[in-house]
N, C-alpha and C positions, 0 to 999 in steps of 0.2 A: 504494500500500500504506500502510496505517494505522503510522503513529509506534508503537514498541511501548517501553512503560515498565519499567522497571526497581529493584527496592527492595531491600534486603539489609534479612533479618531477624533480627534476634540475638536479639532478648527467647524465651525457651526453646526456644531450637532450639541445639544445641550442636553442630551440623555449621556454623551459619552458614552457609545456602546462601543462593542469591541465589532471589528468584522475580521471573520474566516475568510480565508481564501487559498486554494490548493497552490502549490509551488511553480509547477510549471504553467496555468494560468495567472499567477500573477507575473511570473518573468515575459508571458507573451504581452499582459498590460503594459508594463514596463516597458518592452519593445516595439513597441506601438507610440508610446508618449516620446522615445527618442527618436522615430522614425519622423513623428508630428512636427518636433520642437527643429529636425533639419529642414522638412518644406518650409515652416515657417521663416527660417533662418534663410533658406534660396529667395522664397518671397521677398521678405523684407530687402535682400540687393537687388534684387531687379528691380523694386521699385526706386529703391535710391537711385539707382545706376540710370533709369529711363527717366529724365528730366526732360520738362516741354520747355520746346524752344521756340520764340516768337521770333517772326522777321518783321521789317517795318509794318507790312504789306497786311498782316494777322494780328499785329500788335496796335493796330489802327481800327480793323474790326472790332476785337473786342473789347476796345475803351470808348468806341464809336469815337473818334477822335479825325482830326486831320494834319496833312503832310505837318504845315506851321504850329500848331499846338504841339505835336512830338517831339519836335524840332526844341522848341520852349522848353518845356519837361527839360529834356536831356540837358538842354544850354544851361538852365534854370540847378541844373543836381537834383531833381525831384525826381526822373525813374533812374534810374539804373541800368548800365547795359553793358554790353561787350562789341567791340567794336575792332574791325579787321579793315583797315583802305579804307573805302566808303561804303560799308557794308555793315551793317547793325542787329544786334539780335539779344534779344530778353528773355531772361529766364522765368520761369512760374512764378520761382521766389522774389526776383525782381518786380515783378508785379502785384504779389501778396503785398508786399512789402509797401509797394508805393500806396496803393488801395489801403492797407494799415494805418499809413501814416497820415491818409485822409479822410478816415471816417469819421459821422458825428452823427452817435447813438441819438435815435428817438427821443424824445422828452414830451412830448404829449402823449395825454391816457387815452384810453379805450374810453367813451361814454357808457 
């Protein structure tokens, strides 16, 4: 007969009961949770790793903005950018960022 394991759970359980579990079902849990915690770990870099890049061209769409206003910003140190010859491009964070640094929370109620 299979070794049977034994773990006392207190994190929210407020009866504190004890829970059974055979040996090689909890080693396949266990290998499960480390299997999880690496997708999660690949996920997490692909996401860092794929950053959105705006060109003037898309970064004008979605501030609905025009040629001169961008122009402004940029002159102004108010967005942010990266900048190659004559060739311009924004990052997401660059844009959170500028949108951050101009918002101004509601202050009227609901009636």
């Amino acid at each position: 007969m299979e070794k049977i394991f034994s773990m006392r759970r207190s994190y929210g359980n407020p009866q504190n009961q004890t829970v059974t579990v055979e040996v090689d079902k909890f080693n396949k849990l266990v290998e499960c949770v480390y299997a999880l915690a690496d997708e999660v770990r690949g996920m997490r870099s692909l996401c860092q790793s794929s950053t959105v890049i705006y060109t003037n061209k898309t970064i004008k769409e979605v501030l609905g903005i025009q040629d001169k206003l961008l122009k402004k910003y940029r002159d102004d140190g108010l967005l942010s950018f990266h900048q190659v010859g004559d060739k311009f491009w924004y990052t997401h964070d660059d844009v959170q960022q500028f949108l951050s640094k101009h918002y101004y929370p509601a202050f009227a109620t609901a009636s």
